[in-house]
Structures are given as structure tokens and as C-alpha cells.
N, C-alpha and C positions, 0 to 999 in steps of 0.2 A: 610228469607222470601221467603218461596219456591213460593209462586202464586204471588207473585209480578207483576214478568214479564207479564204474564196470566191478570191480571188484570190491568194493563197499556194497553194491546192490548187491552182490552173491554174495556176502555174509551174511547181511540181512535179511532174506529168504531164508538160508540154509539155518541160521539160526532160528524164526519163527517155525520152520516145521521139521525141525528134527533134531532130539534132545541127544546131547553126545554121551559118549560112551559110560562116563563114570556114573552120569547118573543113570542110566540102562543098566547099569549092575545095581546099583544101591537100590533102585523100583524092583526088581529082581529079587533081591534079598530079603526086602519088605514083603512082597508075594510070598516066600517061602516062611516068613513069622508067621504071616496072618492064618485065622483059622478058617480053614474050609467050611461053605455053607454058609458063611454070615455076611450082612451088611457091608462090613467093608472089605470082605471080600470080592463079592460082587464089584465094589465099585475099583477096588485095584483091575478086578477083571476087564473092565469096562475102559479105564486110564491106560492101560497095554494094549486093546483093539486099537483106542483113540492113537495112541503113537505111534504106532505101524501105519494106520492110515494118512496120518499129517505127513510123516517120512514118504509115502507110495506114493500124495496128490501131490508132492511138493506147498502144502497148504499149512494155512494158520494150527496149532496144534492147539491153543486156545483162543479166542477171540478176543481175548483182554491182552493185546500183546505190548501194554505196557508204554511207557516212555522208555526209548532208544538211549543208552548211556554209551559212550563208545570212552574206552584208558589208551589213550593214542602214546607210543613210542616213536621219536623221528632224529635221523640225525642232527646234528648242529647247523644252520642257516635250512632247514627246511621250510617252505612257507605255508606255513600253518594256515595264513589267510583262504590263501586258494584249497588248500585241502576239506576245510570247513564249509566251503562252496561246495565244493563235489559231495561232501556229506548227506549238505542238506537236500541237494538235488535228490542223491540215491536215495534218502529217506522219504522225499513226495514221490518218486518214482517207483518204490516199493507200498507205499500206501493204494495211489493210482491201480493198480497191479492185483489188488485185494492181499498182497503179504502182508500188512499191517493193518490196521484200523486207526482209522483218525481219532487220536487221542488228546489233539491238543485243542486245551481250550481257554478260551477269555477269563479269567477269574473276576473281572470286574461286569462285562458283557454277559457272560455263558453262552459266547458264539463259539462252535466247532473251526476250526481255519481249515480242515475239508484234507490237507495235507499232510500232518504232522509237523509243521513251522512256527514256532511261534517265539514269544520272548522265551525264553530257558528249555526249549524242546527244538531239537534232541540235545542231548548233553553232552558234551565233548570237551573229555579233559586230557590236554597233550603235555608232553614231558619228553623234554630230550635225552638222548644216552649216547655213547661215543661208540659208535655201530655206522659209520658210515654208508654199507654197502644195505641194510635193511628198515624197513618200519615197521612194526608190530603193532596192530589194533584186535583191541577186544570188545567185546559186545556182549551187555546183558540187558536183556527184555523184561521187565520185572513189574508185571502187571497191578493192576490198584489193589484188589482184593488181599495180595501179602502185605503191597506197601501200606496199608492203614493198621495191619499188625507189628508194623515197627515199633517199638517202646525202647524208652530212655530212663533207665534211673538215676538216682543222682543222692548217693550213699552218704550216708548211714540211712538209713530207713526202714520203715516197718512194711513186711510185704504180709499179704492173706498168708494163713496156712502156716508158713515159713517163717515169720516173728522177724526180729531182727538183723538185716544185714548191711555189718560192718566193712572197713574200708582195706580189708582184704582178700585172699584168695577162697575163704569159703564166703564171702557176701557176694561175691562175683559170682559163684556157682551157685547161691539163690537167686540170683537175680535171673539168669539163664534158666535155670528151673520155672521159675515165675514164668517166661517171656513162654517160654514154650506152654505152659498151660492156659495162660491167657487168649490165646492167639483158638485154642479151642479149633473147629472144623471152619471157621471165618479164611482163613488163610490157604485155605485150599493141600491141609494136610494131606497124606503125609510132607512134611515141608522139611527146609532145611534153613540153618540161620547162619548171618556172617556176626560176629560179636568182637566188637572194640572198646578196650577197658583205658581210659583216662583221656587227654582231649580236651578240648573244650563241645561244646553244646555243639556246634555246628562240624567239629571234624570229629567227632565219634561217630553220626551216624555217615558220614562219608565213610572213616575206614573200619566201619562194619560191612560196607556192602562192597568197601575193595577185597575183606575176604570171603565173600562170596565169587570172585576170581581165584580163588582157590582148588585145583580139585578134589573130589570130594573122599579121595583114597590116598591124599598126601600124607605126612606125618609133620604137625610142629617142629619147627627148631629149637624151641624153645621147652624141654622137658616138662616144668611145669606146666606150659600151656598143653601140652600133648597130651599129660596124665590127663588133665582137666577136661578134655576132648574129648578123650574115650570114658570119662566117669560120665559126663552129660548122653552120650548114645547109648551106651550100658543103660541108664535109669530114666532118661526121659522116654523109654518107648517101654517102661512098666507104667506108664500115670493111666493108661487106657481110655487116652482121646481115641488116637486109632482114626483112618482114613475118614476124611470129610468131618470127623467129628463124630463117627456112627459108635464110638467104642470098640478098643480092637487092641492087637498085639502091636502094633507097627504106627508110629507118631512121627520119628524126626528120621532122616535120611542121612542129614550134615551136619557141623557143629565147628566153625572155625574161627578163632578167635586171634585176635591182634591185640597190641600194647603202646598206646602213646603216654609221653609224661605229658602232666598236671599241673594245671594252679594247686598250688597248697588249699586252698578252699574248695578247691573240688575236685570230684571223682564219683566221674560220670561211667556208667557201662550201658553202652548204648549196644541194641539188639536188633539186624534187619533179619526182617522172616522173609525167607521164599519159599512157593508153592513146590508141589510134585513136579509142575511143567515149569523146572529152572534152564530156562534158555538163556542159555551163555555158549558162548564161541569165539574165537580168533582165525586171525592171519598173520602170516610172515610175509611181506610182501616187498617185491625189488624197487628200490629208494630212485632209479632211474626210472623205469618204467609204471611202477605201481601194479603190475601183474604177481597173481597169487604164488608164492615159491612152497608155502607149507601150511597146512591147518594146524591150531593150537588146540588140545583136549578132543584132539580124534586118534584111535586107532589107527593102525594099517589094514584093520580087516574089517569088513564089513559091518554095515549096521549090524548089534543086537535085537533080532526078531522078540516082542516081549508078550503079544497073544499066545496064548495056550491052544488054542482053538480058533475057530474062522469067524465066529459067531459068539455072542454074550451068551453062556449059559445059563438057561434059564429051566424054572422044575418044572411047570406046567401049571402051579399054584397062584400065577400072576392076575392079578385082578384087571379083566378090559373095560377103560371106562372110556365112552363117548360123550364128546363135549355137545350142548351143553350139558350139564351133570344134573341132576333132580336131589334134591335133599336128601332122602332115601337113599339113594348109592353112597352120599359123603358119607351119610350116619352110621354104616355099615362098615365103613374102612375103620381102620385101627394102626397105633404105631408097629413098626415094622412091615406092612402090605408095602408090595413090591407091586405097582403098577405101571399096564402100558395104556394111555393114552392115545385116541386117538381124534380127530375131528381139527373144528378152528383151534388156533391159539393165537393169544396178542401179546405180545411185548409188551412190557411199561416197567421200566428204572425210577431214576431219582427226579427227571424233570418233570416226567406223565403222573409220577405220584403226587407231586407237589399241586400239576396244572391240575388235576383231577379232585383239590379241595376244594375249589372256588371257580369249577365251569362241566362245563354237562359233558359225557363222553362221545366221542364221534359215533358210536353205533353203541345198540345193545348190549350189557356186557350181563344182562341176568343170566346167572347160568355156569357162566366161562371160566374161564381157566386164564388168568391174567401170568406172566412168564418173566423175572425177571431177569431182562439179558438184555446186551447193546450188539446187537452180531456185524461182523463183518459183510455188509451190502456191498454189490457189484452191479451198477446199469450193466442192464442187458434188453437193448434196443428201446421198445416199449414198455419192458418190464422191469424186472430185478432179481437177479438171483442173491442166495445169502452163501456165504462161502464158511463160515464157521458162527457158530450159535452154540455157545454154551453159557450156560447160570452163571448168574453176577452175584455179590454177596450181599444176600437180603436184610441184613439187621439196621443197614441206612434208611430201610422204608420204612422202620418201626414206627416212628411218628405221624405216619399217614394209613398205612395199613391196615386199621382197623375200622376207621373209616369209610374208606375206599371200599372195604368190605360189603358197609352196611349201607352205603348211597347205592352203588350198583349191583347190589346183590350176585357179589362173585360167589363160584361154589371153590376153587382153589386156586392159590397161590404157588409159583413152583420157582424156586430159587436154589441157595445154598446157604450153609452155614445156619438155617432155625432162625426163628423170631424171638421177641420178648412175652412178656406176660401179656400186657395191653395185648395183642395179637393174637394169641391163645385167648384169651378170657371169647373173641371176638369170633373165633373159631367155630366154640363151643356154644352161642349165644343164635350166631346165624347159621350154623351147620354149613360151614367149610371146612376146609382139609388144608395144610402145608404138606407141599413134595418137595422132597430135596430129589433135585435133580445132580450128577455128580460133577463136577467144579471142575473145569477145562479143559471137558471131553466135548471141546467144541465141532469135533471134524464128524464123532457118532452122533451126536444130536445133527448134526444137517444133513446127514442122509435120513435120517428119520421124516425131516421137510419133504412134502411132496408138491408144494404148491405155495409160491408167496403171493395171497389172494388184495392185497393193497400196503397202502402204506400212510400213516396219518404225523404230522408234526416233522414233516421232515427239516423245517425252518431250526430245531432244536438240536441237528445234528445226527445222523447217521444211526451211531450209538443209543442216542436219547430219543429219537424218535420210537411211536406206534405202530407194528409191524405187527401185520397180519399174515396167520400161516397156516397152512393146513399139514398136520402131523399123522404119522399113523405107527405105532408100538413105539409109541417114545416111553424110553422106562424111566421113573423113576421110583423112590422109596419113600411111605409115609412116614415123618419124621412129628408131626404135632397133627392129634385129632380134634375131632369135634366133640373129642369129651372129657378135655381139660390132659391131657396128657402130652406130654414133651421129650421126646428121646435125649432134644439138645437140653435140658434143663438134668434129666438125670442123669447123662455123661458128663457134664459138667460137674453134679454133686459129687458124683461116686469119685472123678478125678481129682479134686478139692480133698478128699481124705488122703487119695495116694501121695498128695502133694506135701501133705503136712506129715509124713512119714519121712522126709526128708529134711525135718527143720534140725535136729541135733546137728554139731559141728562136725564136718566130716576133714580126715587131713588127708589132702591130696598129694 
């Protein structure tokens, strides 16, 4: 299969920058719940320029593009060996390229391998079928920020809100309930989930995230589970997480659920979250040659265009703040201010926050605006361009955050998903500010980049490196002030009561 390889590398592109069709309806749909004027409206606004653009540059559409999972279909005596070579070549090939971001890393070391190669990266599970004349591979991108909202439970148990659920059809529909409120704007709501009911520990959340190979305007075979599908979309997009987590009409997109038998001792419903940017794709491709015959989860007609407009609308009400920021400006913002930024900004994730408790920082950071993001860098000659930059999810720095705060006197933090209390208290304390910046609107954040002015810790990898920028009307929204207030702490409350409105037994 000479194009093989060739045609692995075009799925892998097409799928990092351009979200297929079903879910271009279901974001669509979401657009039409949400209420005009608000918070997350805005940021639906913003995630629909974002995927027009990632589809036009042929580019990353978030920068977190995940561990590469390929469900390979191949005839009988295909060689699977060789095919897994060409895999992993297309996937260093597409990393190389800037389509992906090097994701893989040492769990023992915490070296980046620079490629995306590594022991269990990318993941490649094959299965034969009696199709001689075809092979079928699917591909989905499922970045960290959803995969750490994965949850497993394992019944009977007591959930918040929702009290006990049993080892039937309405403890299943708590537990799905639960999973989606959990998951709160960490996950890069609006999201959608794949849900496998029995199993053991390790193949539930496996075929949970097989039906996220599902798409997303299918119908169950299975009636019960079908009812159950439409009761979960019907009432998990009344809890009022609502995009990013801002509170809002519009929560989950998807909802599809699978059924393995059980040990008699258990029974497990295991729950994989994905983000708004659910990158999934397929091919049909010829068993002789390995060249493309048909895309799987595309249309015949053209992308759906999902901007309203050319441009993020904005009122005229947006606060301009130039870095470095003075006390006085932070202490003036309040939750809800929409601002645009502009001046330096640095990068710093999980390994900067960590090295940043017990060593001095490369430069000044009084003042600044620290960014947390791993973007997709590209050498360019002497320099570096960033091909995609969007906010990673901030609740991993809670442990050093507050900190970090008061050693370097930062005046904001700009991530996603809100902080804890420790964080807040520290806000309030030293007069900074959290922006949520909107969650894997990687390609509008790097046009807002006007200038990558250095780069510090590149030994820690790409991603985890200090990356210096110079930004101008980078928008984002004040989500926690400097005076003790928390947008994510009150969407969470007020959602916590929605949630317990659904604890009576419901019969599906």
C-alpha cells in the first residue's frame, strides 16, 4: 500500500483543523440556545470565527491536539506491522509540520520525545473484518483538558446532589448527570460525552471513548439507550454550566452510550468527556494501494461556515489593559469585564509553575500577565513562530498559583476553567485579576500574537516551555476578582441546585 502513509498524513491534518459536519450542526444549535449578549455567548462567537479559521489556514483548531487514537479496520492477512510504521512516521510527520503538537512524554523522565513517539503514543487499535477489497481507519484527537474529565463510577454509590445510584437504568442516568456537572467549564464545554455502562475498570473507559466514534445525530439501536440519550440532552443543558463554564443555555452537544456485560460484583459506568473541538474523522481507503476512496463523517457539500460575522463582536465596553498592569487597573476590574490585552505576555503551565517554587524567574515578571498555554511552536530560521495558542486548563496550577503570585508580583493570570479558593483568597490579597481566556480558540489567539519576543526552558519541551509574546486585543473575560469574587465558584453553586432537582427516580 504505497499511499498509505500519504493518506494517514491527510487525515491527520484534516482532522486537527477542521471539525466535521455533525458537529458544525450540534455548535450551531448551541449558538441558537444561547442567549444573546452574554458571556458565553461571546465565547460560542469566538469558537465559530476559531473554526472557520483552523478550516481556511488548514491549521491546528486547538493547540492541545491530544494523543492521536487511530480504530483501524483491515482485511484478513493485512500487515499490520508495516502499517503501524507508516502511522507513526505520518504522525512525526504531522507534528514536524506544526499539525500537531508534541504531546508525548516521559512519565518517568518528563522529556517531550519532540515527535509524538513514544511507548503507548499514538494508539493504534486494529481489528480485522471480511471486506477484502477496503480498510477503514478512524481518528480522534482528544485533547488533555477533556481527557482529565473522564470519571468512572462504580455502583451503587452516593453521588453530590443526586443521593443514591443504584445498579440500574436510573443510577446510570445519575451518574451521566453527575459526570456532566462535574466536568463544569474544565473540559472545554460545551462538550460532548461517550458513556459505557458495565465492563470492567479498563474496557469501560475504552468503550466509552469508542462511542465518541459515534455520530453525533445517530439514533441508539438499542430503545432504551436511545430514550436515555435524548432524556440526558433534553436536561443536562438546563444545569446552567453553559459555555466555558460562563453559565448559559447550552452545556452538552452529544450523549452516547454503549453496553458491555459484568462481573457480578461490578458495575462500572464509565464516562469520556469531549470538548466543543471534538476532532474525529475517517477514511475508506483501497487495501491495494492505501489511497483515499471516501471520507467517513463528511458531507458531500461543503464545510458549514459557523461565524456570524468576520470579526468577534464586540460593544465598545471592553476594558484596554497594557501589560505591565499597576494595581489600580486590576482593582478596578470586576467579574464579568470583557477585556482586551495588550503588550508582553509569557507562557507558564505545569512544569514553569512547579520550576517557579524553588528558582528565580528568567526576567521580571512584576506586573505581567503570566498565560497558561503550551502553543504549537514552529522554527522559523532564527526565530519562532507560534501556529496555535490557546488556554490550557488552569485548575492543575492551583497548588502553586498563589504563590507564584506573591514571589513575582504578577498582576493576571489568564487560563481556562477558574481556579480554587487558595487562588482567590491570593487575588484578593495581592490585587490580581483571573481571565478566562476561551478554551481552544487556538488559531484567534495567534493572530492576536504580534511578535514571539523569546523563549526560556525549551529543555522542558515545546509545550512546557516560557514563551515570550507580544499580544495586542487579546480578549478575554474576568472570571475571579481582586475582591474575592468567583464567576466559576457561583456557576458551580447555582448548578449544584439544578443538579439535585433531578435526584427523584425518573422511568425512562
Amino acid at each position: 500500500m504505497e499511499q498509505f502513509k500519504e493518506s494517514i498524513l491527510r487525515l491527520v491534518v484534516e482532522t486537527s483543523s477542521n471539525l466535521p459536519p455533525d458537529v458544525r450542526r450540534a455548535m450551531q444549535n448551541a449558538m441558537q440556545r444561547e442567549t444573546p449578549g452574554t458571556q458565553s455567548m461571546l465565547a460560542l462567537e469566538m469558537i465559530a470565527l476559531n473554526t472557520d479559521m483552523a478550516c481556511d489556514n488548514e491549521a491546528p483548531i486547538c493547540q492541545d491536539t491530544g494523543l492521536p487514537t487511530f480504530e483501524i479496520k483491515t482485511p484478513v492477512g493485512a500487515n499490520q506491522i508495516l502499517m503501524k510504521t507508516d502511522i507513526r512516521e505520518a504522525v512525526a510527520e504531522a507534528t514536524k509540520l506544526g499539525k500537531l503538537r508534541p504531546n508525548s512524554v516521559d512519565s518517568m523522565t518528563g522529556k517531550n520525545s519532540g515527535d509524538n513517539l513514544g511507548p503507548g503514543t499514538p494508539m493504534v487499535h486494529f481489528e480485522q473484518w471480511e471486506n477484502d477489497a477496503e480498510v477503514e481507519v478512524r481518528l480522534i484527537l482528544k485533547g488533555g483538558g477533556c481527557e482529565n474529565k473522564n470519571i468512572q463510577y462504580s455502583v451503587p454509590t452516593t453521588l453530590e446532589g443526586l443521593g443514591r445510584a443504584d445498579r440500574n437504568l436510573d443510577g446510570v442516568r445519575k451518574c451521566i448527570l453527575h459526570a456532566v456537572w462535574q466536568a463544569q467549564g474544565h473540559g472545554c464545554s460545551v462538550g460532548a460525552i461517550g458513556v459505557a455502562v458495565g465492563g470492567d475498570r479498563a474496557s469501560g473507559y475504552a468503550f466509552a471513548k469508542e462511542q465518541l466514534f459515534r455520530p453525533l445525530d445517530d439514533i441508539n439501536q438499542n430503545p432504551e439507550l436511545a430514550r436515555l440519550e435524548t432524556y440526558i440532552m433534553e436536561n443536562a443543558n438546563t444545569l446552567g454550566i453553559g459555555t466555558m463554564g460562563f453559565g448559559g443555555e447550552a452545556t452538552l452537544i452529544g450523549c452516547k452510550i454503549g453496553v458491555y456485560n459484568r462481573l457480578p460484583a461490578s458495575f462500572f459506568v464509565s464516562v469520556a468527556y469531549d470538548c466543543w473541538a471534538f476532532r474525529r474523522l475517517g477514511v475508506i481507503l483501497d487495501a491495494r494501494t492505501g489511497a483515499i476512496k471516501r471520507w467517513l463523517y463528511k458531507d458531500d457539500t461543503p464545510a458549514i461556515r459557523m461565524a456570524r460575522a468576520e470579526k468577534l463582536p464586540l460593544t465598545g465596553r471592553e476594558v484596554v489593559l497594557n501589560t505591565p498592569l499597576g494595581e489600580e487597573q486590576i482593582r478596578a476590574l470586576k467579574v464579568g469585564d470583557v477585556v482586551l490585552l495588550n503588550g508582553p505576555l509569557h507562557t507558564g503551565r505545569d512544569m514553569i509553575h512547579h520550576h517557579l517554587m524553588s528558582h528565580d524567574a528568567p526576567l521580571d515578571l512584576r506586573g505581567a500577565a503570566l498565560y497558561h498555554c503550551g502553543p504549537v511552536a514552529l522554527k522559523k530560521g532564527d526565530g519562532w513562530a507560534i501556529n496555535a495558542a490557546g488556554p490550557t486548563t488552569s485548575g492543575r496550577e492551583e497548588p502553586y498559583q498563589a504563590d507564584v503570585i506573591r514571589r513575582f508580583g504578577l498582576r493576571a493570570v489568564i487560563g481556562k476553567g477558574g481556579m480554587g479558593a487558595k487562588t482567590l483568597a491570593a487575588l484578593k490579597e495581592h490585587g490580581a485579576v483571573y481571565l478566562n481566556a476561551i478554551g481552544g480558540a487556538a488559531q484567534y489567539y495567534t493572530k492576536c500574537i504580534t511578535a514571539v519576543e523569546g523563549v526560556h526552558f525549551l529543555e522542558f519541551g515545546i509545550p512546557e516551555a516560557m514563551w515570550h509574546l507580544r499580544v495586542k486585543d487579546f480578549p478575554a473575560i474576568v472570571t475571579m476578582d481582586s475582591h474575592g469574587n468567583s464567576l466559576h465558584a457561583d456557576v458551580e453553586k447555582a448548578s449544584a441546585k439544578k443538579l439535585a432537582s433531578f435526584a427523584d427516580p425518573v422511568k425512562i
